[in-house]
N, CA, C and O atoms as a printed pandas DataFrame, in Angstrom:
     atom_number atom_name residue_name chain_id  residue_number  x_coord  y_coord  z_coord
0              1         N          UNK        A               1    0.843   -1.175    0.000
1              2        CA          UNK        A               1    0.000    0.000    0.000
2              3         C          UNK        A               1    0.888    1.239    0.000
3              4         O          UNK        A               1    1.860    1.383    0.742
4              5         N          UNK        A               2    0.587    1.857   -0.636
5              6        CA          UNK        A               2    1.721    3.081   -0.950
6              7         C          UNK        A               2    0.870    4.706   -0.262
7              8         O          UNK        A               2   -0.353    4.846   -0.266
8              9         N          UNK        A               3    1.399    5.275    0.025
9             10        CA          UNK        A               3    1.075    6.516    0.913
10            11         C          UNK        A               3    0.783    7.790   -0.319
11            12         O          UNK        A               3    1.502    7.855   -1.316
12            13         N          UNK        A               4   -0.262    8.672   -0.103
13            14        CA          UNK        A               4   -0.237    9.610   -0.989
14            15         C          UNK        A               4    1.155   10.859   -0.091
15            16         O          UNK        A               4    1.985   10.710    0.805
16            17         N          UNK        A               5    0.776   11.866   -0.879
17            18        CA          UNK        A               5    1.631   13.073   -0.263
18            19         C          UNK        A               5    1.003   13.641    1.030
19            20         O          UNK        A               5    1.496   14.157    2.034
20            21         N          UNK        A               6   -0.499   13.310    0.575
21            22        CA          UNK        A               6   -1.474   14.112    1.622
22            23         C          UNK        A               6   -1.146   12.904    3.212
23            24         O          UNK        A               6   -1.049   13.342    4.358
24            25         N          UNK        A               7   -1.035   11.432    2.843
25            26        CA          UNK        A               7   -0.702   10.993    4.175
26            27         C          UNK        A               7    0.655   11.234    4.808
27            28         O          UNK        A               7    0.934   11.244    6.007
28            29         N          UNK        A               8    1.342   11.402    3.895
29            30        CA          UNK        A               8    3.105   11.608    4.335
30            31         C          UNK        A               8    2.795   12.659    5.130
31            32         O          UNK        A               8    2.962   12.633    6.349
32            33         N          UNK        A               9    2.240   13.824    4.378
33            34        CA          UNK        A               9    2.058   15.326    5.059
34            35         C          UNK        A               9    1.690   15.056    6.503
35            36         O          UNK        A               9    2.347   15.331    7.506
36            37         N          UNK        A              10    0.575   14.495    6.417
37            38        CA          UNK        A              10   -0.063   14.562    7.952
38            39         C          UNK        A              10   -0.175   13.879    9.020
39            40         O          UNK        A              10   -0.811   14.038   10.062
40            41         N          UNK        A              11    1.049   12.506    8.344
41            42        CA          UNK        A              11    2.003   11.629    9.383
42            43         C          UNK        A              11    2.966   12.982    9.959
43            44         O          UNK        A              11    3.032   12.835   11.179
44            45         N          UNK        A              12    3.651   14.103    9.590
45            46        CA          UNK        A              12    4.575   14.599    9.517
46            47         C          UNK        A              12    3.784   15.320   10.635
47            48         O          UNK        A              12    4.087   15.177   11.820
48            49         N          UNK        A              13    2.968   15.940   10.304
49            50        CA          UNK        A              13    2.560   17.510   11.202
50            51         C          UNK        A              13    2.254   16.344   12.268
51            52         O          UNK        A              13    2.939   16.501   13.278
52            53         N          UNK        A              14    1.373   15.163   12.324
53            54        CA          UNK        A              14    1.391   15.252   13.700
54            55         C          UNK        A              14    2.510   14.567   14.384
55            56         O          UNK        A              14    2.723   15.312   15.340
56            57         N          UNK        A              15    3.542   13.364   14.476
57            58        CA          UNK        A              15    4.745   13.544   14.857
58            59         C          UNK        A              15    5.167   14.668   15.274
59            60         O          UNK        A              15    5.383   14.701   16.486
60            61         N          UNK        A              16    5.478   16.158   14.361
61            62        CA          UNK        A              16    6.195   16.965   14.763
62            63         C          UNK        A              16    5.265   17.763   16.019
63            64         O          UNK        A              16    6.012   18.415   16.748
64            65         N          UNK        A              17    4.340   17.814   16.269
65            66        CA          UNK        A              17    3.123   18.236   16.852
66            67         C          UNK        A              17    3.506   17.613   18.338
67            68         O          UNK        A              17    3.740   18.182   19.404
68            69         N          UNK        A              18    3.465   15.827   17.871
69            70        CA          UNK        A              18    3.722   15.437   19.308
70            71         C          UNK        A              18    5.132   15.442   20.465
71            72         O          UNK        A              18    5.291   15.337   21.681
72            73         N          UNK        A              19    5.871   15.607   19.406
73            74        CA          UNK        A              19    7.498   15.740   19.972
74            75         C          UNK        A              19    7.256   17.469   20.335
75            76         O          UNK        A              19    8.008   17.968   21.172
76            77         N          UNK        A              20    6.429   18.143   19.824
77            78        CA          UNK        A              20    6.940   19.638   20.577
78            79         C          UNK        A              20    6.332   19.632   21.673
79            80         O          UNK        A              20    6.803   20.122   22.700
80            81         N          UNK        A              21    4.926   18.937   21.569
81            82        CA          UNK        A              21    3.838   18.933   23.488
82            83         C          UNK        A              21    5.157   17.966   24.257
83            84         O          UNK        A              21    5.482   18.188   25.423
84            85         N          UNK        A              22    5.749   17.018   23.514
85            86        CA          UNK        A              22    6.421   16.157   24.706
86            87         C          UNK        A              22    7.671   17.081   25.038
87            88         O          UNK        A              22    7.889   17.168   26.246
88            89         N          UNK        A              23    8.512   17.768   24.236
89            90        CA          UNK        A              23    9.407   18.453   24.798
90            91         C          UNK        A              23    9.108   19.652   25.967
91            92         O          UNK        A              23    9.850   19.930   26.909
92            93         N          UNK        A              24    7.610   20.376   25.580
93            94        CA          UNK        A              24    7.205   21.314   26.458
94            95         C          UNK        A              24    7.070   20.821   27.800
95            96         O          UNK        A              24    7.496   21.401   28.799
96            97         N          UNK        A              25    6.501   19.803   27.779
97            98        CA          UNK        A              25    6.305   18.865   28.854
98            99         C          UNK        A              25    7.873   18.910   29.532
99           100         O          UNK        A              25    7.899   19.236   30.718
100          101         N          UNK        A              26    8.789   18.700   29.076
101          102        CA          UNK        A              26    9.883   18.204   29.529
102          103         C          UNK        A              26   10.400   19.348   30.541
103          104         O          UNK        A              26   10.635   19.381   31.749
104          105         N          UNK        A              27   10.486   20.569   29.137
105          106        CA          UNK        A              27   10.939   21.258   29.861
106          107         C          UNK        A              27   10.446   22.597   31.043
107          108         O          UNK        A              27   11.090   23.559   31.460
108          109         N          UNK        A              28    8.913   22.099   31.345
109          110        CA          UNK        A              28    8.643   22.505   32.326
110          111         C          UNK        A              28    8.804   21.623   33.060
111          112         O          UNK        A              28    9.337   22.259   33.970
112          113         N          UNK        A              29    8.755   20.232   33.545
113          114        CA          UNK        A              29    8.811   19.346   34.583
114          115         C          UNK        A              29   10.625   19.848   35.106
115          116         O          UNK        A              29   10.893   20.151   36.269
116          117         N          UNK        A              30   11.618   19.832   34.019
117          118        CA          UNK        A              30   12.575   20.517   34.169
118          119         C          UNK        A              30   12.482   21.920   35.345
119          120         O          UNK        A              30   13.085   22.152   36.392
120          121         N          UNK        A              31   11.723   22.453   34.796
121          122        CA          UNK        A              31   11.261   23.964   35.418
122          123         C          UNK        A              31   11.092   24.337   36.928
123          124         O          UNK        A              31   11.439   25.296   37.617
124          125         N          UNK        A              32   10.170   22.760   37.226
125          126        CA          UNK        A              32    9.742   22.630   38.678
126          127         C          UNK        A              32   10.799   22.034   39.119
127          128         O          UNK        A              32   11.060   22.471   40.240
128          129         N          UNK        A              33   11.623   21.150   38.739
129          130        CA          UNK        A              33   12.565   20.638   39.710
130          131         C          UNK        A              33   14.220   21.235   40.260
131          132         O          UNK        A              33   15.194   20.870   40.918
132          133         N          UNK        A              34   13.631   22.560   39.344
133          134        CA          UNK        A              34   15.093   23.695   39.175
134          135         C          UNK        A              34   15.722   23.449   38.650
135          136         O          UNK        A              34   16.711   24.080   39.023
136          137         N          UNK        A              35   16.032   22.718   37.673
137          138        CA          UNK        A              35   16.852   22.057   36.476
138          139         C          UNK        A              35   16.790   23.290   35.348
139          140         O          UNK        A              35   15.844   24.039   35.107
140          141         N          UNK        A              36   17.916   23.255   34.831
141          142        CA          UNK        A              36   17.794   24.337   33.360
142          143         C          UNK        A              36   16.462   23.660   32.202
143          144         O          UNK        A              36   16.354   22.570   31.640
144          145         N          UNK        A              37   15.819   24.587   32.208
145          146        CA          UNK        A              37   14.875   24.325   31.165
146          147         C          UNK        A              37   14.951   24.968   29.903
147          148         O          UNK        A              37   15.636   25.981   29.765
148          149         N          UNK        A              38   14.284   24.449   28.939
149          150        CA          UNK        A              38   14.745   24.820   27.557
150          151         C          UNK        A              38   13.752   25.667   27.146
151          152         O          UNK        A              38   12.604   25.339   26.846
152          153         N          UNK        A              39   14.367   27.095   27.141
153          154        CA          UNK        A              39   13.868   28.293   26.774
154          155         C          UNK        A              39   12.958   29.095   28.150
155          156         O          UNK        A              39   13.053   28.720   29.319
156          157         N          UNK        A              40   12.204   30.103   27.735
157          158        CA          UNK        A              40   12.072   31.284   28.768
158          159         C          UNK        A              40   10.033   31.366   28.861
159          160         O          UNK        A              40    9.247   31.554   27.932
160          161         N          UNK        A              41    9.852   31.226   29.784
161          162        CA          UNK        A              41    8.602   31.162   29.737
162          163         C          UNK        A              41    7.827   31.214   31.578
163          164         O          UNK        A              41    8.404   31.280   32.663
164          165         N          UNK        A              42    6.709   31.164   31.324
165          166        CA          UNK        A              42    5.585   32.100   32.642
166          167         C          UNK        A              42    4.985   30.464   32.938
167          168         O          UNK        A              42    5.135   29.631   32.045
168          169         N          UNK        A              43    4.429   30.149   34.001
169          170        CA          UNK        A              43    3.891   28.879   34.126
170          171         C          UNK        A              43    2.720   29.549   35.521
171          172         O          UNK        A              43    2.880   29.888   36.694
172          173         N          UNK        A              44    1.422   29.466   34.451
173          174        CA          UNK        A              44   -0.020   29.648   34.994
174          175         C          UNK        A              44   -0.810   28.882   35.501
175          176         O          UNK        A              44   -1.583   28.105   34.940
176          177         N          UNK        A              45   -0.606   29.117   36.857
177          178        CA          UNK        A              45   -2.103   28.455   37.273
178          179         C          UNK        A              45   -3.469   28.534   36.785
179          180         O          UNK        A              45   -3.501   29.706   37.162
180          181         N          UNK        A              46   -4.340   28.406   36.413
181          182        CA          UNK        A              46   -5.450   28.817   36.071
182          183         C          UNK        A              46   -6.500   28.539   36.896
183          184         O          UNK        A              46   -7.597   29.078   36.750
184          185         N          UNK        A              47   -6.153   27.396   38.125
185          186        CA          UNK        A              47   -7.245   27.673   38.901
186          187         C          UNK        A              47   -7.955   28.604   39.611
187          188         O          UNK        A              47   -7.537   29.753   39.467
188          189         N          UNK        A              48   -8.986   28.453   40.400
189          190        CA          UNK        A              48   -9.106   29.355   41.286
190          191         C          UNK        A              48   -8.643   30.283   42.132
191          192         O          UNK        A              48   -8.093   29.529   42.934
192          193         N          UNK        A              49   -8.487   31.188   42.483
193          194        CA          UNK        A              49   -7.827   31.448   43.725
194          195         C          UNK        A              49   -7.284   31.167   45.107
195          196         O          UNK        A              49   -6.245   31.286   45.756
196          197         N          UNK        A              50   -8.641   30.690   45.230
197          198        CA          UNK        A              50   -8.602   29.759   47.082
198          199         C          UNK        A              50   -7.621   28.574   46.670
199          200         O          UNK        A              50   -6.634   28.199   47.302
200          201         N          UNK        A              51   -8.131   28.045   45.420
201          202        CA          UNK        A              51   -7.101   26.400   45.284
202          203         C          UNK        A              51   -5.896   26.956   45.188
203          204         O          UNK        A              51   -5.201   26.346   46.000
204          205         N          UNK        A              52   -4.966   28.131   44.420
205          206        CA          UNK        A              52   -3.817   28.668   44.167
206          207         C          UNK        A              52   -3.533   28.891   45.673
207          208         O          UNK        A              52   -2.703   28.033   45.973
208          209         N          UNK        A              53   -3.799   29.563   46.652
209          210        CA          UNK        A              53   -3.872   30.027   47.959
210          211         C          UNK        A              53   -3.668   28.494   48.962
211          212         O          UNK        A              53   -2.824   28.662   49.843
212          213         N          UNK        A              54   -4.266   27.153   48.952
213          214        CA          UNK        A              54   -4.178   26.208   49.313
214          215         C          UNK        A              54   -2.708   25.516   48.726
215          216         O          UNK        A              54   -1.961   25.595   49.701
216          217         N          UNK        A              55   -2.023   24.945   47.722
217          218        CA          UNK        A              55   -0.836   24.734   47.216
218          219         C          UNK        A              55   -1.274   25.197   45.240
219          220         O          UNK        A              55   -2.316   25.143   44.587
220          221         N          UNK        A              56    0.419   25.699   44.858
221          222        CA          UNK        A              56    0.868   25.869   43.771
222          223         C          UNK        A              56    1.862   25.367   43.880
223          224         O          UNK        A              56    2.458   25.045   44.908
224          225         N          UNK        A              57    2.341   25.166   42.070
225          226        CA          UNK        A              57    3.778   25.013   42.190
226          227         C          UNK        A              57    4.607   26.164   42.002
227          228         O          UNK        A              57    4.338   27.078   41.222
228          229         N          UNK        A              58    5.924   26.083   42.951
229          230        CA          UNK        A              58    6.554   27.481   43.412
230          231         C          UNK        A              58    6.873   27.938   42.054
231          232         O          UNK        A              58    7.338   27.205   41.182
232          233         N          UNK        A              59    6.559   29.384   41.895
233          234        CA          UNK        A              59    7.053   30.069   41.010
234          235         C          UNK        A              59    5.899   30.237   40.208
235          236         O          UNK        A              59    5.901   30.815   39.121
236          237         N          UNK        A              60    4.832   29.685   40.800
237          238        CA          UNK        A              60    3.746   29.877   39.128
238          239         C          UNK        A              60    3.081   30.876   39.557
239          240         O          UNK        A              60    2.928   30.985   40.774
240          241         N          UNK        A              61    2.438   32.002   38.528
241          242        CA          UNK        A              61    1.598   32.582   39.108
242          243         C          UNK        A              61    0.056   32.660   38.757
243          244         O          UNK        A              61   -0.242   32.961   37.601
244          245         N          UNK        A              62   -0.917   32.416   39.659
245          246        CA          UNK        A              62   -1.982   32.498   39.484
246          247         C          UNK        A              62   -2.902   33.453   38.671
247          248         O          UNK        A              62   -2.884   34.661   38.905
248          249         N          UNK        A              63   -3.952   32.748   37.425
249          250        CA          UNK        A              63   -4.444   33.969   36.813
250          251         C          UNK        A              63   -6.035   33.075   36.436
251          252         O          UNK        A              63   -6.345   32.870   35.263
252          253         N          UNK        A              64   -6.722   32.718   37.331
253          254        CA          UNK        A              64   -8.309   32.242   36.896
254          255         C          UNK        A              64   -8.315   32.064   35.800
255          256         O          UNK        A              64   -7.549   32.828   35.214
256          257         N          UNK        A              65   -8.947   31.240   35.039
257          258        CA          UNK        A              65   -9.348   30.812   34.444
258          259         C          UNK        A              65  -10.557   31.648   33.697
259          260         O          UNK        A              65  -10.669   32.069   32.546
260          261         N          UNK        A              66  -11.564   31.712   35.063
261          262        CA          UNK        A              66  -12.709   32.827   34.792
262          263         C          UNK        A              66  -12.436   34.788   34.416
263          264         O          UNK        A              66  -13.093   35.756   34.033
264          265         N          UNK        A              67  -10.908   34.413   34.880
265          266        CA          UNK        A              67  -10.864   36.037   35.079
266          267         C          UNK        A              67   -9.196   36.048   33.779
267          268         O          UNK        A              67   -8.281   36.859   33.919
268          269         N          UNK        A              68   -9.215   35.407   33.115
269          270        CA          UNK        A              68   -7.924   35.143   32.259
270          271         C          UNK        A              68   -8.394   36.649   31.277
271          272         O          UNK        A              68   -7.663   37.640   31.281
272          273         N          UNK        A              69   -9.506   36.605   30.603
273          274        CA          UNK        A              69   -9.954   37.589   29.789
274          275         C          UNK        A              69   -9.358   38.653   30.126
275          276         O          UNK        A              69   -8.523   39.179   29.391
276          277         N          UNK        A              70   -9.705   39.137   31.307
277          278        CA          UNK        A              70   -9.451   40.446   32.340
278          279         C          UNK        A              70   -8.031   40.806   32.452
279          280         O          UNK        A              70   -7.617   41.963   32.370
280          281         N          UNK        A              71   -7.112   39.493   32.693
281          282        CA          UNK        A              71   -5.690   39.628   33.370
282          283         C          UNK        A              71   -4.523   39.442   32.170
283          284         O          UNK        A              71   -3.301   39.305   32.224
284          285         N          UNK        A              72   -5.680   39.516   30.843
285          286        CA          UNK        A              72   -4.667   39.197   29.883
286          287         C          UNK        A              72   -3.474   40.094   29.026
287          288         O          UNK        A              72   -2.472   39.754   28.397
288          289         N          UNK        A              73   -4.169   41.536   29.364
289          290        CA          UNK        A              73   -3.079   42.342   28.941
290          291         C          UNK        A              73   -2.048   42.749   29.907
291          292         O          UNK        A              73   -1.332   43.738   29.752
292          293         N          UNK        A              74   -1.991   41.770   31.132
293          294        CA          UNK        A              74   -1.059   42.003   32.157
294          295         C          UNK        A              74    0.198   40.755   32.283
295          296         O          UNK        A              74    0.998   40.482   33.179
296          297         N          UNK        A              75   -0.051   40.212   31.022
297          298        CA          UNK        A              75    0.527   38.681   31.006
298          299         C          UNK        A              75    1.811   39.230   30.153
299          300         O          UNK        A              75    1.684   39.629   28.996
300          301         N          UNK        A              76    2.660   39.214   30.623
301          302        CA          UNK        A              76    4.401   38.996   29.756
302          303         C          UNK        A              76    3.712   38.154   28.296
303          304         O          UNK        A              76    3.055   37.158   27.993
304          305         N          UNK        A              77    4.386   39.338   27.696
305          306        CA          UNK        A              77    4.148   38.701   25.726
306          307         C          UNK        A              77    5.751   38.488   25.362
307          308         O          UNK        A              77    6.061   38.408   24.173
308          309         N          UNK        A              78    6.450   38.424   26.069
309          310        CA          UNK        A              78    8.139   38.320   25.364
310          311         C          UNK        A              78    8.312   36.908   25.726
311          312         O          UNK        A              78    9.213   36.335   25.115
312          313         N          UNK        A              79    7.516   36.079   26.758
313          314        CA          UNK        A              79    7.829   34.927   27.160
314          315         C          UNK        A              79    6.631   33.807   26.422
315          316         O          UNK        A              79    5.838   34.294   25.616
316          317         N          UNK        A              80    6.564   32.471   26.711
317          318        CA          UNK        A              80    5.544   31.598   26.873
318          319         C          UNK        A              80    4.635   31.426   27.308
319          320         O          UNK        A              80    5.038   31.449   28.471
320          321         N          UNK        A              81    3.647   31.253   27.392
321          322        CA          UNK        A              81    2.888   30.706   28.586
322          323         C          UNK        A              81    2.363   29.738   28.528
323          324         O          UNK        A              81    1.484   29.284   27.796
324          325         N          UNK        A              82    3.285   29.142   29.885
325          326        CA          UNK        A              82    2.288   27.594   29.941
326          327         C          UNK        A              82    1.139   27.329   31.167
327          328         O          UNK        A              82    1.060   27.770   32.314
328          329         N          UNK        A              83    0.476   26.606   30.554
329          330        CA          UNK        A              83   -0.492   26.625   31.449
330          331         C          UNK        A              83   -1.295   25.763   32.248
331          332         O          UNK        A              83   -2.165   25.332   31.491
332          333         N          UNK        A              84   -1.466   25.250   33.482
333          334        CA          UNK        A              84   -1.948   24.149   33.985
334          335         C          UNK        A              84   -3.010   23.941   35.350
335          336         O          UNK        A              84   -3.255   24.937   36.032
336          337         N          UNK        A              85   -3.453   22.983   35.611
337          338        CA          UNK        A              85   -4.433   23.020   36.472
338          339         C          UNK        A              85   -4.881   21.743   36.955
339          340         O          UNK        A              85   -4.548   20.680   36.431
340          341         N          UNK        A              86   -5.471   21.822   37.735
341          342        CA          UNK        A              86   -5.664   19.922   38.209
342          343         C          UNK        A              86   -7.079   20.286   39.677
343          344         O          UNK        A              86   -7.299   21.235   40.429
344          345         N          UNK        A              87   -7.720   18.918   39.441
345          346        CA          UNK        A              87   -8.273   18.731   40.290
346          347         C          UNK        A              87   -8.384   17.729   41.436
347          348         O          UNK        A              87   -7.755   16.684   41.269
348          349         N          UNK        A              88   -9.087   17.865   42.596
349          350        CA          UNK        A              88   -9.180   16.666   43.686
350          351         C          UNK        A              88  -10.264   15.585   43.177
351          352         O          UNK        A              88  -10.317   14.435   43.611
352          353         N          UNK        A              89  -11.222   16.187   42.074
353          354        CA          UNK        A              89  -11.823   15.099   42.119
354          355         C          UNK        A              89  -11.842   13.859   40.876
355          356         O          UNK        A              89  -12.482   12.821   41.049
């Protein structure tokens, strides 16, 4: 079975797609453990407040989720932003 261009293509984008989420990944887990991470970037909480106020991870700073709209022209544009959140239940 032979591949058109259109499957080569879009074997390609997503491979390259998944190696950049897995490197981002990397190099924030890098980030939290104080390890040099690869390249310069902001790491957002997006939860709530009270949950940010209960534990974060050090260095992140909190910006709702609900209130992101609001806090967005206050967000560093020279850097990344990554962004994360988790729940108890």
């Amino acid at each position: 079975m032979a591949f058109s261009s259109d499957d080569v293509k879009a074997n390609r984008e997503y491979f390259a797609n998944k190696l950049r989420a897995y490197k981002q990944k990397t190099d924030v887990q890098h980030w939290v453990k104080g390890e040099p991470a690869g390249g310069e970037f902001v790491l957002l909480d997006v939860r709530p407040r009270d949950a940010f106020a209960k534990a974060h991870i050090k260095g992140a700073l909190n910006a709702p989720l609900a209130e992101l709209g609001d806090l967005a022209a206050q967000l560093p544009r020279e850097k990344e932003l990554v962004t994360y959140c988790w729940s108890a239940t």
